[in-house]
VOBA-815474 format. One record per atom (N, C-alpha, C): residue number from 1; residue in one letter; y, z, x. Coordinates in pm, whole numbers, plus 50000, padded with zeros to 5 digits. Each point is the difference from the previous one (the first is absolute). Example, Ala and Ser with C-alpha at 12.3 -4.5 7.8 and 13.67 -1.06 7.14 Angstrom:
2
+-----+----+-------+-------+-------+
:   i : aa :     v :     w :     u :
+-----+----+-------+-------+-------+
:   1 :  A : 49431 : 50780 : 51319 :
:   1 :  A : 50119 : 50000 : 49911 :
:   1 :  A : 50120 : 50000 : 50090 :
:   2 :  S : 50105 : 49928 : 49965 :
:   2 :  S : 50119 : 50006 : 50082 :
:   2 :  S : 50109 : 50073 : 49923 :
+-----+----+-------+-------+-------+
END
This chain:
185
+-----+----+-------+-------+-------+
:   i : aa :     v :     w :     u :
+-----+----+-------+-------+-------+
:   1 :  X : 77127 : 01668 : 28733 :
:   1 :  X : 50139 : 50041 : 49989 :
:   1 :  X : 50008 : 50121 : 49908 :
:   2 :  X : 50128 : 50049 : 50022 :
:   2 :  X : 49982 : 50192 : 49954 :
:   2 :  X : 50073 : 49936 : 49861 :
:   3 :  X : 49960 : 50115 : 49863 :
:   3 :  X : 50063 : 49984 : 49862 :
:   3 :  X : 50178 : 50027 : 50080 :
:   4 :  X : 50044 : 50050 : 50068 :
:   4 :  X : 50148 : 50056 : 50057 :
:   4 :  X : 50029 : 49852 : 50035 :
:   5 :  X : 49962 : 49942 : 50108 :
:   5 :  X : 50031 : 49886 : 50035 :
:   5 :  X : 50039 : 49844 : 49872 :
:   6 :  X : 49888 : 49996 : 49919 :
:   6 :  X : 50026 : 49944 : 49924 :
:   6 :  X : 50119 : 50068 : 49911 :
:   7 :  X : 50000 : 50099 : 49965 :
:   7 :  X : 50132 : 50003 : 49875 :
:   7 :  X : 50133 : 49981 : 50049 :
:   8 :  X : 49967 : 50052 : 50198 :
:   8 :  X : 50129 : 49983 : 50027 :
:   8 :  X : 50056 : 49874 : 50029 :
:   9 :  X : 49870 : 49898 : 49986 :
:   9 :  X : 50034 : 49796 : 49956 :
:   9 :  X : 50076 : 49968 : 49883 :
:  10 :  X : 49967 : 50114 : 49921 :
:  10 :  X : 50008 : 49977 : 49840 :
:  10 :  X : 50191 : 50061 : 50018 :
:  11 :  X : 50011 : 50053 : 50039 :
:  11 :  X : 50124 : 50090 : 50033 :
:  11 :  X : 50083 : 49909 : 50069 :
:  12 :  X : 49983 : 49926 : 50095 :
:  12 :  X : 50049 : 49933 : 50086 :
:  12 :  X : 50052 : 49860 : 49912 :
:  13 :  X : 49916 : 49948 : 49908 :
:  13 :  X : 49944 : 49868 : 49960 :
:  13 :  X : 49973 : 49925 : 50043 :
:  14 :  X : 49943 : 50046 : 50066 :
:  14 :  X : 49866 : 49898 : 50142 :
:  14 :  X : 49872 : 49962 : 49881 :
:  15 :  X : 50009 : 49843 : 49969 :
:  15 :  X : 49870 : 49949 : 49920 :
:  15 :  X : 49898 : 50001 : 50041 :
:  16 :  X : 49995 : 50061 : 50146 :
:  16 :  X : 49871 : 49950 : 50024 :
:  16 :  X : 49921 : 50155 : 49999 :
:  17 :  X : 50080 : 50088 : 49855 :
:  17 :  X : 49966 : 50121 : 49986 :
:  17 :  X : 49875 : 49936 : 49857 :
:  18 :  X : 50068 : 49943 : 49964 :
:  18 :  X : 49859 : 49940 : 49886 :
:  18 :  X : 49883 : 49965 : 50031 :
:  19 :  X : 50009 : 49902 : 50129 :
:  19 :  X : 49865 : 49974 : 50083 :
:  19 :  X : 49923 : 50102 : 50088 :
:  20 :  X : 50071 : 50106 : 49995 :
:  20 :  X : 49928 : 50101 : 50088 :
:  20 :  X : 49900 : 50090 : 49826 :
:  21 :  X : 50095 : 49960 : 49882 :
:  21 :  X : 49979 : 50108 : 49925 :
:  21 :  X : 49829 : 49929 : 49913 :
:  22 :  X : 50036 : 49859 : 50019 :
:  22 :  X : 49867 : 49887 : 49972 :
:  22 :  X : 49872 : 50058 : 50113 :
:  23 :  X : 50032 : 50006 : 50104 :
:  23 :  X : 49868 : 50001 : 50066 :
:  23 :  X : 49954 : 50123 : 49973 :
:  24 :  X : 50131 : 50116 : 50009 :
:  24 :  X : 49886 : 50106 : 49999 :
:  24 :  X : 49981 : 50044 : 49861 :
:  25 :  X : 50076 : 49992 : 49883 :
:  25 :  X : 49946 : 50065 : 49879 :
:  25 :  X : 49993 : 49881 : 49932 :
:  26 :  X : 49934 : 49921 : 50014 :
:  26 :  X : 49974 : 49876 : 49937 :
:  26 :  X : 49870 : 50061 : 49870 :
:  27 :  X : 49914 : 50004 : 50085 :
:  27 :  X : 49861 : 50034 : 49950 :
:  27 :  X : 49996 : 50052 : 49895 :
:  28 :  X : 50099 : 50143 : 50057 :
:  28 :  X : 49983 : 50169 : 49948 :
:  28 :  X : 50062 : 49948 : 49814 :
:  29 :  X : 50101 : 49947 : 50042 :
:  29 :  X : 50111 : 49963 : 49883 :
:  29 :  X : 49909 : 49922 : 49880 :
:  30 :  X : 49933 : 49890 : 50054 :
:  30 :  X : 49943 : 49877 : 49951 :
:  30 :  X : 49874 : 50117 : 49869 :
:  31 :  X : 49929 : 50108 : 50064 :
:  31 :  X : 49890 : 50028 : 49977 :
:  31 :  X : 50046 : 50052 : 49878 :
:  32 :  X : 50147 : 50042 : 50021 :
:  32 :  X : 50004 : 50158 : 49919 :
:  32 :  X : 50090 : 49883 : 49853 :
:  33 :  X : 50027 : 49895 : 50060 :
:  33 :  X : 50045 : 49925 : 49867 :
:  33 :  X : 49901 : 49900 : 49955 :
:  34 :  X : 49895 : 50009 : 50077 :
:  34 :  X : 49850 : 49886 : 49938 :
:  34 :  X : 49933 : 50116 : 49890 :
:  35 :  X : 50011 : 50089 : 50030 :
:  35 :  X : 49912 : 50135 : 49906 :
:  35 :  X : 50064 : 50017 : 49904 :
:  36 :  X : 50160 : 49970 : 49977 :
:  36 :  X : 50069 : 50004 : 49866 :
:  36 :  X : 49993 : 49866 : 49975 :
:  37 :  X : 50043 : 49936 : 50008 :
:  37 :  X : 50037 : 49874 : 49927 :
:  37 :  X : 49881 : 49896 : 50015 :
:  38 :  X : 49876 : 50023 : 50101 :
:  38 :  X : 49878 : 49955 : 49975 :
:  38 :  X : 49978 : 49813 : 50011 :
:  39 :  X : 50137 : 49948 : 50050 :
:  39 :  X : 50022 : 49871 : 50062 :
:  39 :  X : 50071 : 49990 : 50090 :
:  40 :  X : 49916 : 49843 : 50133 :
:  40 :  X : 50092 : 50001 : 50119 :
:  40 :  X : 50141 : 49983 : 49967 :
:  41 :  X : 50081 : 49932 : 49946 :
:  41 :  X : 50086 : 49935 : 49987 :
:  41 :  X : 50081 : 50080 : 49961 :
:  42 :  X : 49971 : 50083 : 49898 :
:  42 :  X : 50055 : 50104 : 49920 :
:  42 :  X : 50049 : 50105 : 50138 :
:  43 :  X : 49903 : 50024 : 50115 :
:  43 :  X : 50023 : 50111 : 50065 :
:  43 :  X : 50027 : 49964 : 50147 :
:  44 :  X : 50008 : 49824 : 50063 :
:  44 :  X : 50089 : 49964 : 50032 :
:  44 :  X : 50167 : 50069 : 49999 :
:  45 :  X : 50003 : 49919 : 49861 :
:  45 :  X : 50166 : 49979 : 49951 :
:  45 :  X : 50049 : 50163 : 49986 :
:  46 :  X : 49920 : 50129 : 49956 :
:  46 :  X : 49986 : 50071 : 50020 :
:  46 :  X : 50154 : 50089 : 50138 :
:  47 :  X : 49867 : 49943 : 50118 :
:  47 :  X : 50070 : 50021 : 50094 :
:  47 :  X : 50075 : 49958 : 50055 :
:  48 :  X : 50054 : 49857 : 49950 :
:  48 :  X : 50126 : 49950 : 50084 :
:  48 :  X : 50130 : 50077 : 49886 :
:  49 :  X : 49930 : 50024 : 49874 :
:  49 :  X : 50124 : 50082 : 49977 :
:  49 :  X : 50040 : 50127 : 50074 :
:  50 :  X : 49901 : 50101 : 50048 :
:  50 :  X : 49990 : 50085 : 50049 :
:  50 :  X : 50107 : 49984 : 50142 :
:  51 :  X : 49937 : 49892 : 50026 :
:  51 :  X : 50078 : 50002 : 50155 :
:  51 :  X : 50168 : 49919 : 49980 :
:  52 :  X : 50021 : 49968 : 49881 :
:  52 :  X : 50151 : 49998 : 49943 :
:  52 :  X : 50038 : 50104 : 49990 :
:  53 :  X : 49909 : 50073 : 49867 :
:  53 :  X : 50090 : 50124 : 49994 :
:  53 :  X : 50033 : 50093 : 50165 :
:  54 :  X : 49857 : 50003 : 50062 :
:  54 :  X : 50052 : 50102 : 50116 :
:  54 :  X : 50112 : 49888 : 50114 :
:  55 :  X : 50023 : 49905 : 49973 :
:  55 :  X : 50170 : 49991 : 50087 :
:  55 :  X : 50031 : 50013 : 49963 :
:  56 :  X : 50084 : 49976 : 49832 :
:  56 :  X : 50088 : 50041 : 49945 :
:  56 :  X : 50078 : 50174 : 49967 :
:  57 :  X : 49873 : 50112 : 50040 :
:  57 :  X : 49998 : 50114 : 49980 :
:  57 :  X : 50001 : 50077 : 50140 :
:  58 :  X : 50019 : 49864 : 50112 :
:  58 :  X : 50030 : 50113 : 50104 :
:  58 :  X : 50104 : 49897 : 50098 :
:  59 :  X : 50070 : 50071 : 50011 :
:  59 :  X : 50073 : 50109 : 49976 :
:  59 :  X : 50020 : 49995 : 49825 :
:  60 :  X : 50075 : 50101 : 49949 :
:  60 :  X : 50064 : 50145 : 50056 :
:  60 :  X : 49797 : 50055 : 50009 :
:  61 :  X : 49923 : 49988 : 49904 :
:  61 :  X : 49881 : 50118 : 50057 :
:  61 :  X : 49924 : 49986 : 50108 :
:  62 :  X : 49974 : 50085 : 50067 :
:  62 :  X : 49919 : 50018 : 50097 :
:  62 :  X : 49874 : 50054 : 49974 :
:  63 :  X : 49867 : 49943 : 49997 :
:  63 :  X : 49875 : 50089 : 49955 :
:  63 :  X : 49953 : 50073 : 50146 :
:  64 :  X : 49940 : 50110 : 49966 :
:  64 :  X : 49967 : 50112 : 50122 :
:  64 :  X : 49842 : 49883 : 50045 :
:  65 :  X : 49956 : 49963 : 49896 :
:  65 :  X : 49865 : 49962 : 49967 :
:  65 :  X : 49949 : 49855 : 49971 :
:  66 :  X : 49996 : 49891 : 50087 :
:  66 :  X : 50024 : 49872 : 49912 :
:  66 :  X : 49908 : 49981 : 49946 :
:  67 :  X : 49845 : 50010 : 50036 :
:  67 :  X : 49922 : 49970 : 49943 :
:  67 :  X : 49960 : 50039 : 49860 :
:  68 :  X : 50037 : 50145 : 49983 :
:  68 :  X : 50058 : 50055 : 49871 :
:  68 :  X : 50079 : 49923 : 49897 :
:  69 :  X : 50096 : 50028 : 50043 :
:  69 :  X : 50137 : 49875 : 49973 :
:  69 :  X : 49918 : 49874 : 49917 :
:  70 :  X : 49930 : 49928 : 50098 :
:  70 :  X : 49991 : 49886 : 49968 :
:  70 :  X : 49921 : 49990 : 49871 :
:  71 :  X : 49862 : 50115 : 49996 :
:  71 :  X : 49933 : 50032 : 49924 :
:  71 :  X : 50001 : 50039 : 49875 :
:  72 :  X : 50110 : 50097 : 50015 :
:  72 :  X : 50079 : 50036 : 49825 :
:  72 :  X : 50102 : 49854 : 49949 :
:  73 :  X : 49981 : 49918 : 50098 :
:  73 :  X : 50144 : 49913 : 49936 :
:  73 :  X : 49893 : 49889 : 49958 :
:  74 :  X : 49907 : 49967 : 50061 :
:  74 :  X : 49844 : 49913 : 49974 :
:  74 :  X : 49974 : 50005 : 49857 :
:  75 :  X : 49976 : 50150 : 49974 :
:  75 :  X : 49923 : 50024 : 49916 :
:  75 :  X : 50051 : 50007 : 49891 :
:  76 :  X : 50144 : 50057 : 49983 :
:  76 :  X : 50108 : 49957 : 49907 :
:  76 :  X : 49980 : 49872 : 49924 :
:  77 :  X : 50056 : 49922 : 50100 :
:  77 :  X : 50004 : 49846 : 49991 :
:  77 :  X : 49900 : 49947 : 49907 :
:  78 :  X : 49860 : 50026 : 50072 :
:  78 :  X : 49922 : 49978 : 49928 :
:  78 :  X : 49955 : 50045 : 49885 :
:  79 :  X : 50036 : 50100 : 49959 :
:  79 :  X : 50015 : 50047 : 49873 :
:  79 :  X : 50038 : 49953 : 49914 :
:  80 :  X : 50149 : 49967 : 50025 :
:  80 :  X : 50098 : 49924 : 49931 :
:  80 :  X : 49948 : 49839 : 49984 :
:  81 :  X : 49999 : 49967 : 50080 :
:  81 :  X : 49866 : 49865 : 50017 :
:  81 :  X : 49915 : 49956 : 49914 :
:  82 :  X : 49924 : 50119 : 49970 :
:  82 :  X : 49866 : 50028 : 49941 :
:  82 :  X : 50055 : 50033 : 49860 :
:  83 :  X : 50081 : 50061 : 49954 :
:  83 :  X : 50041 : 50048 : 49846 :
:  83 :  X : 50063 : 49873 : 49959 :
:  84 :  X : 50082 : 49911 : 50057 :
:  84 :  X : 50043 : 49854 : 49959 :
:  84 :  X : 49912 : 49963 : 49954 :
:  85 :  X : 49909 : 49988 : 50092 :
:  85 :  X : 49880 : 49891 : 49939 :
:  85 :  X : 49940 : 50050 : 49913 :
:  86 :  X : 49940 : 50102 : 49962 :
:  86 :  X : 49945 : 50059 : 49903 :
:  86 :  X : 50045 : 49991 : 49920 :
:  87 :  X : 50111 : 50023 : 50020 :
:  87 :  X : 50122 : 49991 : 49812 :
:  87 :  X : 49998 : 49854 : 49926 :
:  88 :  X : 49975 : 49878 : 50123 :
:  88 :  X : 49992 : 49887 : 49950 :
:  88 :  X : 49848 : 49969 : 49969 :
:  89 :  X : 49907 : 50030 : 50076 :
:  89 :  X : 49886 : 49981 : 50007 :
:  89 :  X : 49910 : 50084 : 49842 :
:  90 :  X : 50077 : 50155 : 49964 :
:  90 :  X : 49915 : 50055 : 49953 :
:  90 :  X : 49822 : 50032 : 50030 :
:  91 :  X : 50049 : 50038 : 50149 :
:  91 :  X : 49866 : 50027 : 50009 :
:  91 :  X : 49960 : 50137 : 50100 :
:  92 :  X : 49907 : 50066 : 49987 :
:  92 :  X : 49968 : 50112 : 50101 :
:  92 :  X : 49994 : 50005 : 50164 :
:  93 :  X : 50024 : 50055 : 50066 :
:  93 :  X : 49968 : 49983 : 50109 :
:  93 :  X : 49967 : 50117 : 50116 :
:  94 :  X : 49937 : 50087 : 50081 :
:  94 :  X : 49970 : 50134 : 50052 :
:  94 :  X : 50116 : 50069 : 50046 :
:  95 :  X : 50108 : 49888 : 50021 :
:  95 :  X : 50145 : 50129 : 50052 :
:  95 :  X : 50038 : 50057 : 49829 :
:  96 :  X : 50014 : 49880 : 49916 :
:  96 :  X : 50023 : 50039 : 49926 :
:  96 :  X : 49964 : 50114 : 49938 :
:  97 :  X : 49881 : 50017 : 49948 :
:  97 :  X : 49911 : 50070 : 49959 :
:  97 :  X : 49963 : 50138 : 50094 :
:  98 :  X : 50046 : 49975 : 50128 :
:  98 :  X : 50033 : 50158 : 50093 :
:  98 :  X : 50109 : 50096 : 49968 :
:  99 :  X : 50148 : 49867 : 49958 :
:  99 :  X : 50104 : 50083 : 49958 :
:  99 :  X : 50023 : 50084 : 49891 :
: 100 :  X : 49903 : 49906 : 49907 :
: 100 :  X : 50000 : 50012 : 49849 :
: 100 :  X : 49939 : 50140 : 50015 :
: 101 :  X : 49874 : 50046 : 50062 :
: 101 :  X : 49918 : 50086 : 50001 :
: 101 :  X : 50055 : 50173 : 50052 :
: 102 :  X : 50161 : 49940 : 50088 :
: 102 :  X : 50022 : 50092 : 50086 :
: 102 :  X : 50155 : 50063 : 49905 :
: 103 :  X : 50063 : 49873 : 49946 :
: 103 :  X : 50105 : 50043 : 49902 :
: 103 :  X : 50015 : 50095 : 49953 :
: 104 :  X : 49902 : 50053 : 49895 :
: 104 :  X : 49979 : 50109 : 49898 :
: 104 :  X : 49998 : 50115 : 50098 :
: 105 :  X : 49985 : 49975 : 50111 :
: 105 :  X : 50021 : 50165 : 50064 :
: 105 :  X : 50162 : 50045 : 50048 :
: 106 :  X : 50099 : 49860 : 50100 :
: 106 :  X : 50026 : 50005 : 50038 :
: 106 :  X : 50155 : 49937 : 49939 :
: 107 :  X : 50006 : 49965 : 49824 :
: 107 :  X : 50052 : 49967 : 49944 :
: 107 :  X : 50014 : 49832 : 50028 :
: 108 :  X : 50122 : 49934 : 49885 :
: 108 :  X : 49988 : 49904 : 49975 :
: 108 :  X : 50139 : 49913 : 49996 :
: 109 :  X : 50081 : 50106 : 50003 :
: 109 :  X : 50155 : 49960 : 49996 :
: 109 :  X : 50037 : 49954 : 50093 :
: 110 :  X : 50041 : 49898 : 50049 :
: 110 :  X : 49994 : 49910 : 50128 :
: 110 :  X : 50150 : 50073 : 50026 :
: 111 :  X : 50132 : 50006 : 49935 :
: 111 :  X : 50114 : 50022 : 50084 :
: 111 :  X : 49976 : 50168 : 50041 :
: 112 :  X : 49930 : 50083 : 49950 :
: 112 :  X : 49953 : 50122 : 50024 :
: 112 :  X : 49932 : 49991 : 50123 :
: 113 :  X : 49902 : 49956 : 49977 :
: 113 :  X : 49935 : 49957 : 50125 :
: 113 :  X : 50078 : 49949 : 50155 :
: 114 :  X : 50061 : 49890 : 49955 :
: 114 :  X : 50097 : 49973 : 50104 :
: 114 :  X : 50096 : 50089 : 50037 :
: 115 :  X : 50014 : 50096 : 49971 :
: 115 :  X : 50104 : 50100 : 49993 :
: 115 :  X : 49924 : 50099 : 50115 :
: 116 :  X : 49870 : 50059 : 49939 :
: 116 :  X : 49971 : 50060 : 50048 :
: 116 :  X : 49887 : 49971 : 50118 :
: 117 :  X : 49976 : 49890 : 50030 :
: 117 :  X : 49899 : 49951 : 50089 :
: 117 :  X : 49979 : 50037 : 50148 :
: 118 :  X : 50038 : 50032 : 50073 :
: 118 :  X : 50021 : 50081 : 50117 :
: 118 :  X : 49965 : 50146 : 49958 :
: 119 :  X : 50013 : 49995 : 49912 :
: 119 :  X : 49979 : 50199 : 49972 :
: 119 :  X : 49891 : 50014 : 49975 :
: 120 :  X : 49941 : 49887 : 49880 :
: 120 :  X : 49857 : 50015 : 49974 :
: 120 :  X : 49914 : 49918 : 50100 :
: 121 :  X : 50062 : 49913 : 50091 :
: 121 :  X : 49866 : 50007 : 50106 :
: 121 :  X : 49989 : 50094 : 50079 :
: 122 :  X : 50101 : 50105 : 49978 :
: 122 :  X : 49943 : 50065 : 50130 :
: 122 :  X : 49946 : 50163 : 49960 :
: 123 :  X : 50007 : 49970 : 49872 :
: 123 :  X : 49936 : 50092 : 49937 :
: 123 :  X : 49810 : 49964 : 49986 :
: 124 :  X : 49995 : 49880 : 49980 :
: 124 :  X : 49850 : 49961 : 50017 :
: 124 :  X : 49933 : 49980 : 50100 :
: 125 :  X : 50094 : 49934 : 50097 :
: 125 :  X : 49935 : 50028 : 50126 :
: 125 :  X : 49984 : 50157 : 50069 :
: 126 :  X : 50068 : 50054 : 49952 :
: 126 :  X : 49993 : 50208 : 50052 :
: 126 :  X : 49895 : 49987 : 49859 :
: 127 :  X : 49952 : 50007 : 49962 :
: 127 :  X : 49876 : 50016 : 49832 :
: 127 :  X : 49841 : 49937 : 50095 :
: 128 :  X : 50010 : 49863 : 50053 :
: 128 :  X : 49937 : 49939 : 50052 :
: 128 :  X : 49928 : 50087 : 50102 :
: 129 :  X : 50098 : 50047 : 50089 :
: 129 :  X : 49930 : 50082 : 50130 :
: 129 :  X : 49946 : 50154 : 49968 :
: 130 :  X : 50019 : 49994 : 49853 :
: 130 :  X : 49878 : 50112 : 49940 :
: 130 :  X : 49956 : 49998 : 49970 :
: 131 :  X : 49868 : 49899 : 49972 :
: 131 :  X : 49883 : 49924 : 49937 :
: 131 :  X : 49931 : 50003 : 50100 :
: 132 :  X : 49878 : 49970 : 49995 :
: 132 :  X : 49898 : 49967 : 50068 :
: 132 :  X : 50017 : 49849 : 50062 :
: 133 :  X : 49966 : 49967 : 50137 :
: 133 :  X : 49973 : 49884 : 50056 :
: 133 :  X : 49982 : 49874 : 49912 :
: 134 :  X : 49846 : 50055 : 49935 :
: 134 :  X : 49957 : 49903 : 49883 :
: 134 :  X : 50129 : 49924 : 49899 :
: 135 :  X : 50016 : 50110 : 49939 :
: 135 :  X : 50082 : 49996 : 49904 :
: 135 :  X : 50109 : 49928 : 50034 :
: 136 :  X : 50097 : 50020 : 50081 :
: 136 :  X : 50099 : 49960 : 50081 :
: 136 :  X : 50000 : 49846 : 50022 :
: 137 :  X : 49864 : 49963 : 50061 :
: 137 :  X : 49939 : 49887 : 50047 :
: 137 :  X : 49998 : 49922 : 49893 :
: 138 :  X : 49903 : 50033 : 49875 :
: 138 :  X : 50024 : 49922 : 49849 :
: 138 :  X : 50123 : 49975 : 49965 :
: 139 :  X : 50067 : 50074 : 50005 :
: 139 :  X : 50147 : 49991 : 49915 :
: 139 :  X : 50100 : 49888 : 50067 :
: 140 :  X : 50003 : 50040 : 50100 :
: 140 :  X : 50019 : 49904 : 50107 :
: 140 :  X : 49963 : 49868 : 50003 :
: 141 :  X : 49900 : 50002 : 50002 :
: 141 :  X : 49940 : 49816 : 49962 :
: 141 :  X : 50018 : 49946 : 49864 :
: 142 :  X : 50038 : 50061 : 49911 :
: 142 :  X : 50019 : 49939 : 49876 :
: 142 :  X : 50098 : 49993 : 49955 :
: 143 :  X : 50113 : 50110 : 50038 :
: 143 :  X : 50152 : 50031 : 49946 :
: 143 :  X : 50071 : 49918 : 50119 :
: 144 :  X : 49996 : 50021 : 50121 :
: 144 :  X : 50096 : 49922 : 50095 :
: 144 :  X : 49926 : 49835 : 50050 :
: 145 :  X : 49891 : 49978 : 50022 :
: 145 :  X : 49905 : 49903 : 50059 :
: 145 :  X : 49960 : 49931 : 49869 :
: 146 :  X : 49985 : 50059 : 49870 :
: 146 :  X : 49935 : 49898 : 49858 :
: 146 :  X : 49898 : 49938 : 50065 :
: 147 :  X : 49904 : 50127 : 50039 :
: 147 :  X : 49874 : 49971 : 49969 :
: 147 :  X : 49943 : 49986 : 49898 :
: 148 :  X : 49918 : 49940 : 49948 :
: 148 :  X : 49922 : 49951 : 49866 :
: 148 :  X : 49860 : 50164 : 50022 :
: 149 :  X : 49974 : 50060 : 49909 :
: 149 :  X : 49876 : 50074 : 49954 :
: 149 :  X : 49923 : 49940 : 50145 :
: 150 :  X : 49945 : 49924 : 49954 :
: 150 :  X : 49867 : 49916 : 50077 :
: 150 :  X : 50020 : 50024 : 50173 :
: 151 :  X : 50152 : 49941 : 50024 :
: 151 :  X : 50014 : 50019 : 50122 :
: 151 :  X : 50027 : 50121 : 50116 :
: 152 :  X : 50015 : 50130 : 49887 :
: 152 :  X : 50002 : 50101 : 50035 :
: 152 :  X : 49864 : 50052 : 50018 :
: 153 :  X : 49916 : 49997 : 49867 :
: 153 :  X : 49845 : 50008 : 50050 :
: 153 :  X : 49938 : 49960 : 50095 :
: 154 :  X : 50036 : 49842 : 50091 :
: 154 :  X : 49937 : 49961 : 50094 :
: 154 :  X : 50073 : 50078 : 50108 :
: 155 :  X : 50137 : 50002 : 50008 :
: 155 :  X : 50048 : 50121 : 50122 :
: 155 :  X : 49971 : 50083 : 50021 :
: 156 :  X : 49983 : 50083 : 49903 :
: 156 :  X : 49933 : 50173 : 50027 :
: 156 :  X : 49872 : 49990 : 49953 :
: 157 :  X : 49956 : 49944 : 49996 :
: 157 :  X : 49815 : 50002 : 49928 :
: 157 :  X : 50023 : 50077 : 49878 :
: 158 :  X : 50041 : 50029 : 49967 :
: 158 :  X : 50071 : 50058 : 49846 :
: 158 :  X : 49899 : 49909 : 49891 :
: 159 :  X : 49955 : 50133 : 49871 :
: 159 :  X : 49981 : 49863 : 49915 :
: 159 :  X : 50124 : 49998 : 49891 :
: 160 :  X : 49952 : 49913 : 49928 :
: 160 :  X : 50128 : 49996 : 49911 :
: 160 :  X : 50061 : 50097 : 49914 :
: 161 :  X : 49875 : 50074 : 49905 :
: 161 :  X : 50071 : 50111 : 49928 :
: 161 :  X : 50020 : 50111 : 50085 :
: 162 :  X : 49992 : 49988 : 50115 :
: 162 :  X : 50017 : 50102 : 50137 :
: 162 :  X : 50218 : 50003 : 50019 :
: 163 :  X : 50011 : 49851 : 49990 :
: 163 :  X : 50123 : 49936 : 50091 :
: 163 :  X : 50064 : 50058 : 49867 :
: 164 :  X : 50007 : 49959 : 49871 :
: 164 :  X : 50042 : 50009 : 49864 :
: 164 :  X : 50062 : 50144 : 49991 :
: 165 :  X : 49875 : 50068 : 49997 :
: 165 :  X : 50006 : 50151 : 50012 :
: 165 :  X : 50134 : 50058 : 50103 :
: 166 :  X : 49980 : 49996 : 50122 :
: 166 :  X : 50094 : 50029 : 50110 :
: 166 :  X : 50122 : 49941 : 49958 :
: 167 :  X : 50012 : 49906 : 49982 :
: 167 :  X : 50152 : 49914 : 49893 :
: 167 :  X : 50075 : 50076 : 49923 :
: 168 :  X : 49916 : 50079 : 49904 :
: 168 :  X : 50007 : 50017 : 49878 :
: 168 :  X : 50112 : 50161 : 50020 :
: 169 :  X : 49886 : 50078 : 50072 :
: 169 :  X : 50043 : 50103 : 50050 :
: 169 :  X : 50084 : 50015 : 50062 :
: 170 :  X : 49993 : 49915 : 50086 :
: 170 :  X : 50131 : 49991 : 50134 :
: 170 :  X : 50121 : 49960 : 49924 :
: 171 :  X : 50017 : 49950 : 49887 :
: 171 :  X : 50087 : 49946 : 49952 :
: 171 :  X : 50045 : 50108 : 49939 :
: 172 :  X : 49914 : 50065 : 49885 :
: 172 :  X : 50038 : 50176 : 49958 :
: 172 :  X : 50030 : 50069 : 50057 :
: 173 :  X : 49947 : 50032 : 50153 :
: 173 :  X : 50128 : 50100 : 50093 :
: 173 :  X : 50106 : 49939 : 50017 :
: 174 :  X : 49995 : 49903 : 50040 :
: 174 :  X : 50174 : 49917 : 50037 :
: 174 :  X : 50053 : 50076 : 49907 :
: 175 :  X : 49998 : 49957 : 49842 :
: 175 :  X : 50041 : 50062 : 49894 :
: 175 :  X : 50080 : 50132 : 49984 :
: 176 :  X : 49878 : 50068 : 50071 :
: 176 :  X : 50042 : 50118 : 49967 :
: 176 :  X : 50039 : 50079 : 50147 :
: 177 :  X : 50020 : 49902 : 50095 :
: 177 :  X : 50091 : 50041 : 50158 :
: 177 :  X : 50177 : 49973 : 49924 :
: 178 :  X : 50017 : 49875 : 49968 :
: 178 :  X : 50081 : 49926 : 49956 :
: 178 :  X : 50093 : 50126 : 49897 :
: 179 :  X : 49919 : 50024 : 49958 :
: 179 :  X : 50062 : 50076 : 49842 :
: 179 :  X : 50063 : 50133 : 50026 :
: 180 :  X : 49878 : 50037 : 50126 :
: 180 :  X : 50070 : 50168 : 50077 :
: 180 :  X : 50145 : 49957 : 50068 :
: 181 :  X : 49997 : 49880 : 50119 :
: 181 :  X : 50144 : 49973 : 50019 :
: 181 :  X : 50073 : 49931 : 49892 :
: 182 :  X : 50012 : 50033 : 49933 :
: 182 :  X : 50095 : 49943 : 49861 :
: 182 :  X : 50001 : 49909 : 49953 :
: 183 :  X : 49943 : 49883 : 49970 :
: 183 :  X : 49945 : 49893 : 49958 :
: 183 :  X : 49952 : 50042 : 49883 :
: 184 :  X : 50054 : 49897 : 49909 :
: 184 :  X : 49988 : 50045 : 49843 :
: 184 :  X : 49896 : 49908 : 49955 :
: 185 :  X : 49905 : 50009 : 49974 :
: 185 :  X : 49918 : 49832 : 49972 :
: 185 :  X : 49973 : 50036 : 49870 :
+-----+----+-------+-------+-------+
END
């Protein structure tokens, strides 16, 4: 079934827009909230919020993109998910420790941030498609996917102070892409 077809279930409030949205981004959803929050249950519950929030948000929005859609609202979630527990837990965990790592470039002021969030993704994603493959590829697996070091090494045959390095840097141009379009860090 087409992403059009389904939203226009979601539009309609045809439920059996949820079961179309289970079979096919079941997986996709599940993976991208098992890599943050790092339990079934956790990334379960995850997605049945997900698929609350997306009836409740459509209408009035319409995404061009669901799988997108579903993906930024996943990963959110799980974020939010993941910083609960931590706050109670006091303890580390690789999303964490991706955001923590990526903050200092990209600031830290959450209603700033929220303010400006659409502006600065699409400022990184236009930053992104001027890097190298490699590079692109690392950043990628660790900033959006919270890949762990290790698991990036086994993806790209990378070794570690290889992956570190490319991080490090890639993170210093952001910086200083960020700073040319007006971004004050």
């Amino acid at each position: 079934m087409l992403d059009r077809e389904i939203v226009d279930k979601f539009w309609n409030r045809d439920e059996s827009a949820l079961k179309d949205v289970q079979s096919a981004y079941y997986h996709y959803c599940y993976h991208i909230a098992f890599k943050i929050v790092g339990n079934k249950q956790d990334a379960e519950e995850c997605f049945n919020d997900v698929l609350l929030f997306a009836w409740r948000s459509m209408p009035p929005h319409r995404p061009e993109n669901l799988k997108l859609f579903l993906g930024k609202m996943i990963r959110e979630h799980a974020i939010d998910c993941l910083r609960k527990r931590m706050a109670q837990k006091r303890n580390n965990g690789c999303a964490l420790l991706s955001l923590d790592e990526l903050s200092e470039y990209i600031g830290e002021n959450e209603e700033d941030f929220e303010i400006r969030e659409e502006e600065l993704a699409k400022h990184i994603s236009a930053f992104l498609r001027t890097i190298s493959e490699d590079d692109r590829n690392v950043f990628i697996r660790r900033y959006w996917y919270f890949d762990s070091i290790d698991e990036i090494c086994d993806r790209f045959g990378f070794g570690k102070s290889r992956v570190l390095m490319k991080l490090k840097r890639t993170r210093d141009r952001l910086a200083q892409y960020l700073r040319r379009e007006g971004y004050h860090l």
